[in-house]
N, C-alpha and C positions, 0 to 999 in steps of 0.2 A: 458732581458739583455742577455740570455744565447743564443737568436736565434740573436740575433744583433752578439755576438762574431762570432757563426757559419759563418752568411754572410760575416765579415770580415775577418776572417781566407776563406773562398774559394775565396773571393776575390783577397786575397794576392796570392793563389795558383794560380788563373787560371794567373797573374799577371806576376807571375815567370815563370809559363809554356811556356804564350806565348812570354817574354822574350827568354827564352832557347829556343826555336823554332825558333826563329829569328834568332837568333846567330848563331846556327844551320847554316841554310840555306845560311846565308851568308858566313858563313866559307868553306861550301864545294860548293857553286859558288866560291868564289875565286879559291880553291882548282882545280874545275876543269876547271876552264878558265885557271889556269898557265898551265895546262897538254896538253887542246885542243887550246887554241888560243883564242882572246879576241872576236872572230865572235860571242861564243856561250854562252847562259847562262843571257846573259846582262840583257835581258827583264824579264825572271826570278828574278833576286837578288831582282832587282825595284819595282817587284809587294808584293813580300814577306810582307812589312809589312800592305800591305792592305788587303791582301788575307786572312792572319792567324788571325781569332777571335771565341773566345770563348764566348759560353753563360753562364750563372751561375750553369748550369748540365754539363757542361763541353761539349758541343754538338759542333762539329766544323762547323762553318760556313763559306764559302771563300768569302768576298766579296772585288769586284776589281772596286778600286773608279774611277772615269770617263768615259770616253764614249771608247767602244772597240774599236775604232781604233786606240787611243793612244799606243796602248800595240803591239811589234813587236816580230812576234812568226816567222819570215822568216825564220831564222837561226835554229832553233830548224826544224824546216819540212824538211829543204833542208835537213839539216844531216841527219834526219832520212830516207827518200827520197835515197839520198847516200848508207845508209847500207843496206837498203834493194836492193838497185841495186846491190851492190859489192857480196850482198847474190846469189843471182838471179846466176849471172855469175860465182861466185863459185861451185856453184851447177848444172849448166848446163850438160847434158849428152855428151859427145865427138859423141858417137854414134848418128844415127838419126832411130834409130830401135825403134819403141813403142811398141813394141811384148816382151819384156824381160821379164823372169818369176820373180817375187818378192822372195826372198828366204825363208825358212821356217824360221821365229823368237823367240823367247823369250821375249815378252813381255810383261811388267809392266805398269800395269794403278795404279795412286795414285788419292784419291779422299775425302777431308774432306768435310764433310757439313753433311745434313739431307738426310732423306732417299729418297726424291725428287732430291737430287743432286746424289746418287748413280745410282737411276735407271735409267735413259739413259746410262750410259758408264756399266750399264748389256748388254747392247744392243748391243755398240760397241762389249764388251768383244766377246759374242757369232757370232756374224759376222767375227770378227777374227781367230776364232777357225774355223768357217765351211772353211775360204780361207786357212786353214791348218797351222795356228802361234798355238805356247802354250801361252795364257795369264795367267797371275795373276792381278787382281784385289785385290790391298792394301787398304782397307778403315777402318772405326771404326770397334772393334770388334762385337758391337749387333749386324749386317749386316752379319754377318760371315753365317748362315744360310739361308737367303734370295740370298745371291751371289753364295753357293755354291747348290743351291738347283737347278740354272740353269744349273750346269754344269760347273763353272769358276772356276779354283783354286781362293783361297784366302790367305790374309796376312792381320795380325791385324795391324794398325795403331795407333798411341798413341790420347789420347784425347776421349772425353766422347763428342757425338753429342748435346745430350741434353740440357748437362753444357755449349757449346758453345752459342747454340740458345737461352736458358736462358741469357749468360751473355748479348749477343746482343739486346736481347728484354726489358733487367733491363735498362741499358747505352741508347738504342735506336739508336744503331750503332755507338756510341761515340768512336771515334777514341782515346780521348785521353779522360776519363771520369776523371772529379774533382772536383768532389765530394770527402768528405773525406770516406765516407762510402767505397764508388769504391776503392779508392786508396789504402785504408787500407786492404781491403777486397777481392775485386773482382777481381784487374789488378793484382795482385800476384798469382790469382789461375789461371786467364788464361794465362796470359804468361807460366805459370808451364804446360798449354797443348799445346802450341804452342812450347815448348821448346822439349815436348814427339814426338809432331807430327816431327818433324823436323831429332830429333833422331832417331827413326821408320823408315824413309824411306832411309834408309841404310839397314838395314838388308829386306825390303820388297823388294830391286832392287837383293841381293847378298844371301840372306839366304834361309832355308827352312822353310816353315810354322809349327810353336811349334806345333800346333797340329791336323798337315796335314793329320796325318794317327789314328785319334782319338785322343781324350783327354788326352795330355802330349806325345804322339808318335811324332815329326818332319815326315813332311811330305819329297818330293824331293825334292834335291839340284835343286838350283835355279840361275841363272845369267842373268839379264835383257840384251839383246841385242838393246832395243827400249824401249822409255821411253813415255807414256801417262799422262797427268796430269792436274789439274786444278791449276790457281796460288796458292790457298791458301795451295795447299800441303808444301808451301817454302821450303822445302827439293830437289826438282825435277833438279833443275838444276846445282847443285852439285852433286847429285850424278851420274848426267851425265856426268859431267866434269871428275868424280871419274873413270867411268867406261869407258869413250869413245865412248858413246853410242848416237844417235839421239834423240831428246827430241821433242816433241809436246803438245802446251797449247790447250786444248778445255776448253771450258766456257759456259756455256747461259747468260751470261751478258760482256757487253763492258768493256774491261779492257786495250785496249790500247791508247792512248789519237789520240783524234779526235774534231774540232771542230762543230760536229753534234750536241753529247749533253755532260754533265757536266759527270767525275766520279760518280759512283753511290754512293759512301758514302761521297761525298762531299757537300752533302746538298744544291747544288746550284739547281736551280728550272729547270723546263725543258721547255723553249720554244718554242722546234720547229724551232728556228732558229740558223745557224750556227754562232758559235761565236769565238773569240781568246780566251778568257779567258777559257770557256767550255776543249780547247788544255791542259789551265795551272793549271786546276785542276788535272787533271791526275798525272803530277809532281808531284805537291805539297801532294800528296795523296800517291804516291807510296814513295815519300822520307819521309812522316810521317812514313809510315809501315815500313821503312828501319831501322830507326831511333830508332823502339820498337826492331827489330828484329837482330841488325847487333850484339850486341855482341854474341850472341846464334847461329846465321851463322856462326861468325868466327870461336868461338869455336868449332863447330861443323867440320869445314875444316879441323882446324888443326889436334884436337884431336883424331877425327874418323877418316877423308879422306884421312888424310898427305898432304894436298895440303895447299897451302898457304893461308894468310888473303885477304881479299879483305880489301886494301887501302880506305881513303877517296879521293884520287885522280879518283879510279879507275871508282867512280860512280853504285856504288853497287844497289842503288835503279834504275839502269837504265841498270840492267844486262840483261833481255829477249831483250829487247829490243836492245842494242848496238851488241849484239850477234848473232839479226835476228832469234831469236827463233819463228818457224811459230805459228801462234793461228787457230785455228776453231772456231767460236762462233755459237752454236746449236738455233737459232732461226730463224723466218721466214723472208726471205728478204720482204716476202708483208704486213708483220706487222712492221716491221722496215729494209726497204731497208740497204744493205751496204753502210756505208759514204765513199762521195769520195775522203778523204785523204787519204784513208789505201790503202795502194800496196798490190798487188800478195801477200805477204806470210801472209796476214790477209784477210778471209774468212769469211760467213755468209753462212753457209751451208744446214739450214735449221732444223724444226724441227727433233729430235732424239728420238722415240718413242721404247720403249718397247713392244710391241702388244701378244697378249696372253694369262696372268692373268684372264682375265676378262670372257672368253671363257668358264673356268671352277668353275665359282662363281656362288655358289646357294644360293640364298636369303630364308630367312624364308619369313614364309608365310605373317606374318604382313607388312615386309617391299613392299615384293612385292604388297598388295593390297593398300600402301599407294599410292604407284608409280603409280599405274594402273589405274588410272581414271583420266580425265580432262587433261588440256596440262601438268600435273608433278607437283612437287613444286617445289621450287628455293633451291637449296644447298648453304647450310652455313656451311664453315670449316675451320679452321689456320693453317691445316697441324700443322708443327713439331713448330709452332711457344707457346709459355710458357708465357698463359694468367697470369697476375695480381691480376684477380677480375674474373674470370671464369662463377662463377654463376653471377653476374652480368652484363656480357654481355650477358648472356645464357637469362638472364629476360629481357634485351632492344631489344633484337631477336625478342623474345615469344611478347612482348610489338609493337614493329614496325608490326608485322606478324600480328596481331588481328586488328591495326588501318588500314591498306594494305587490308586487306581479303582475305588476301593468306594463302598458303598452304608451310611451308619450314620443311626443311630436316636438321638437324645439326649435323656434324660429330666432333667427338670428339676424339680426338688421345693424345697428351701430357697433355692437358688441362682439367679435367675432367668439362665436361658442362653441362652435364645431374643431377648431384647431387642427392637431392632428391626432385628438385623441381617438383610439379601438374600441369602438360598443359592440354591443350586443343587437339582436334582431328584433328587440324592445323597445327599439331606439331609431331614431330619426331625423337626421337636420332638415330644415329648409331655407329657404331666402325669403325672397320677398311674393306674398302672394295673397289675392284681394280677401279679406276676412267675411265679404258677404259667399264667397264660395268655399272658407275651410272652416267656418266656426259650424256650420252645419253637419257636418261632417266630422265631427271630434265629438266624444263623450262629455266632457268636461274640461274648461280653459284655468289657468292657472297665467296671472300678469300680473303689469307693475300697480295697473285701477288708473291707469289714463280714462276720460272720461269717455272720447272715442272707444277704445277698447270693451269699456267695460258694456257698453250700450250694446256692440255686437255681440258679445259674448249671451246677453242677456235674451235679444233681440231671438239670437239661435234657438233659446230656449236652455241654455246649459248651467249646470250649478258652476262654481266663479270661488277660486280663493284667489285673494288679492295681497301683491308682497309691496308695498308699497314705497316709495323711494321718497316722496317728498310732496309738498304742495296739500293740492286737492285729493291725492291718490290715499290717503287713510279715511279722509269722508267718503268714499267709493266703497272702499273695505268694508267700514262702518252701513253703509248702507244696504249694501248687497245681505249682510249679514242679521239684521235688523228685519228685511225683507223676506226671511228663509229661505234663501235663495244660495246661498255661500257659507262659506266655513267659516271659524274668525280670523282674520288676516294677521300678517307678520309682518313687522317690518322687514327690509332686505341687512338690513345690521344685526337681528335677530334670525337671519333664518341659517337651521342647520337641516340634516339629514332627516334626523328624527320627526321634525315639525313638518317637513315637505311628505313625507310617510306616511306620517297622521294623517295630515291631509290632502294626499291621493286617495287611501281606505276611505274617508268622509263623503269626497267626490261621488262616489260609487252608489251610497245611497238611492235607491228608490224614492223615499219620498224629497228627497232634494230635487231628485230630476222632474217630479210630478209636479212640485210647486214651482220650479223653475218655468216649467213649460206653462204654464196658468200664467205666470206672468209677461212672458212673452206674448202671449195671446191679447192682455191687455194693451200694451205697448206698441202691437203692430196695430191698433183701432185709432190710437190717438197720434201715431208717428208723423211725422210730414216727412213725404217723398218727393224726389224730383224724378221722375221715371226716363231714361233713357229714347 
């Protein structure tokens, strides 16, 4: 009786939710069809109630009933098509001089995520510093030592990385989890660090660092002249606004809509072929997040910035973008070519390597004789991702690897995996240790397809099954795959003994490893380095 009420009470909720989602959408399509004209939006409003459905974990699904060519996304391109021209011509130099020196700046990189997401924009950082800018790098506090140990000023940012990764890995990237547990429980604590983060990046662009010149000393006065950021910082373009300052989005995942493939937390599948609905994901995705986020925005204009609210006319979920805010996306164009809807001010530049670390990494003697014989083992690791059942995938490992007769490696970071389980001589744990020194050295990687990871992995030259946890991490799968380069990926909700078996035997392949290394060989031509 008491799991029937349960079912019916989430039922009711997810009910209401995508109710109020609805509603939603259509109010602020009206909204901004009065503002812009009746060209835009149309196709939009119509798809809405096909698109928005929930499953009974609250997991958003977008599906768009009939066949893609019913669905007319012309109007939505041209305009965007338009702003980025009117940008272009805005920004045009009067001059025809490309000799002009860049001036020394002050510049602020903001950066939430995992320590994968930090280390490339170390990379920028110090590349910036050698062309003669002062940077600060704003990210989570635990980072505070790893950013400043390169030489980068730093500024603490609100939010706990861990708790983030956690809540993402519990939900399963659930945009709108409803579950009663989540609702009760988990969507209050994260919003309360998206609320920190957002806060935080006013005094990381304006402030000095609390404890710049040691523990509790403020470091130096600080005022961002240039502004670096990933989206989820949601702070970034406000307080650009604030300050009058150029802002730039770098990414390693696609964040502006395109019909190549679907948003990445939109659950829609990746086929490889260009689609219209893949365009109206992106909408529908960035006016979910807007949706969580716009009263915490506003307040945050008002209260801190003195600037005004953003209106529902104004279209706030479609501020980078109506604004021509450029992106960089840090991946390889020969693993996923630039799509050819995006104009000039959206980039694919290539991977963003760190190089160095690994230079000065001495292994004990055990690891190293694990490594030393035969073509390596296969690395197994989740990065910053917050296993469930830890020792239990740590035994379907150990269990795949003995039916395999292979040789794997399992690194263990947030998740403790090692426990106090008894392996075999097949077997391996480690800690923490730099990926430009161990992916060379393994046969083939096996992770969760963080984007960091999956670049090393590649970079190595090694074939890549990807188990993916959430977000961007099944476009990684998908790509790797697509690439000839990897097996096809599993999610970590799907994966069992058998599936990790398959594919260790897959790994093994000769011609995987051949095309692997062929692509590594392109990637290291076009990569940006900071060299040590």
């Amino acid at each position: 009786m008491n799991d029937y009420m349960g079912t019916t009470q989430q039922e009711q909720s997810q009910k209401r939710w995508k109710e109020a989602f609805t509603r939603a959408v259509q109010t602020i399509a009206e909204e901004r069809r009065q503002s812009v004209g009746e060209g835009r939006l149309t196709s939009f409003a119509d798809v809405v109630q096909a698109a928005a459905a929930f499953d009974r974990n609250g997991h958003i699904h977008m599906h768009f009933d009939g066949n893609d060519d019913k669905y007319d996304i012309s109007g939505l391109q041209q305009e965007a098509q338009k702003i980025q021209a009117d940008s272009l011509q805005a920004t045009r130099p009067s001059s025809t001089r490309t000799n002009l020196d860049v001036p020394s700046l002050a510049i602020c990189i903001m950066i939430v995520g995992t320590h994968g997401d930090v280390q490339p924009f170390v990379a920028i950082a110090k590349r910036l510093i050698q062309d003669g800018h002062r940077v600060r790098l704003a990210t989570h506090t635990v980072y505070r030592d790893f950013v400043m140990s390169h030489g980068v000023e730093f500024y603490p940012l609100g939010g706990d990385p861990k708790e983030l990764a956690a809540y993402m890995v519990k939900t399963g990237g659930h945009l709108i989890p409803l579950s009663l547990e989540a609702i009760q429980k988990d969507v209050p604590r994260n919003m309360q660090m998206i609320e920190e983060i957002i806060q935080s990046t006013w005094p990381a662009v304006s402030a000095p660092d609390p404890d710049g010149g040691g523990p509790g000393v403020p470091g130096k006065p600080f005022q961002a002249q240039a502004i670096i950021a990933n989206p989820v910082s949601y702070g970034h373009i406000h307080v650009a606004e604030r300050l009058g300052v150029p802002l730039h989005i770098m990414f390693p995942q696609p964040w502006v809509p395109t019909t190549a493939f679907p948003h990445p937390l939109s659950n829609m599948p990746y086929t490889g072929k260009p689609k219209k609905v893949n365009y109206m994901t992106y909408k529908l995705v960035d006016l979910l997040m807007w949706q969580g986020t716009e009263g915490m925005v506003n307040a945050f204009r008002t209260d801190v910035l003195g600037l005004r609210k953003i209106r529902k006319g104004d279209g706030g979920r479609d501020i980078l973008l109506d604004l021509a805010i450029p992106h960089a996306f840090m991946w390889s164009p020969h693993l996923v070519p630039k799509p050819k809807d995006w104009g000039k001010i959206y980039d694919v530049i290539g991977t963003v390597t760190l190089e160095g670390p690994g230079s000065s990494y001495t292994p004990t003697p055990e690891l190293e004789a694990f490594l030393g014989y035969g073509d390596g083992p296969i690395f197994v690791g989740f990065g910053s991702m917050v296993l469930q059942d830890p020792k239990g995938v740590t035994k379907m490992i150990i269990e795949a690897a003995e039916q395999a007769q292979v040789r794997v490696l399992i690194q263990s970071n947030w998740s403790d995996m090692a426990g106090d389980i008894d392996v075999s001589d097949n077997i391996f744990f480690l800690g923490s240790c730099p990926h430009d020194w161990l992916m060379p050295r393994v046969s083939a990687v096996v992770h969760h397809g963080g984007a960091g990871t999956t670049a090393a992995g590649l970079l190595a030259g090694k074939p890549t099954f990807i188990v993916p946890f959430f977000g961007d991490q099944p476009f990684w799968g998908r790509a790797v795959l697509d690439a000839g380069v990897g097996v096809e990926p599993c999610p970590i909700k799907e994966l069992a003994t058998e599936k990790l078996r398959s594919a260790f035997e897959k790994l093994k392949s000769p011609e995987l490893r051949k095309r692997a290394v062929e692509l590594s060989d392109l990637m290291r031509q076009e990569m940006v380095l900071v060299r040590l």
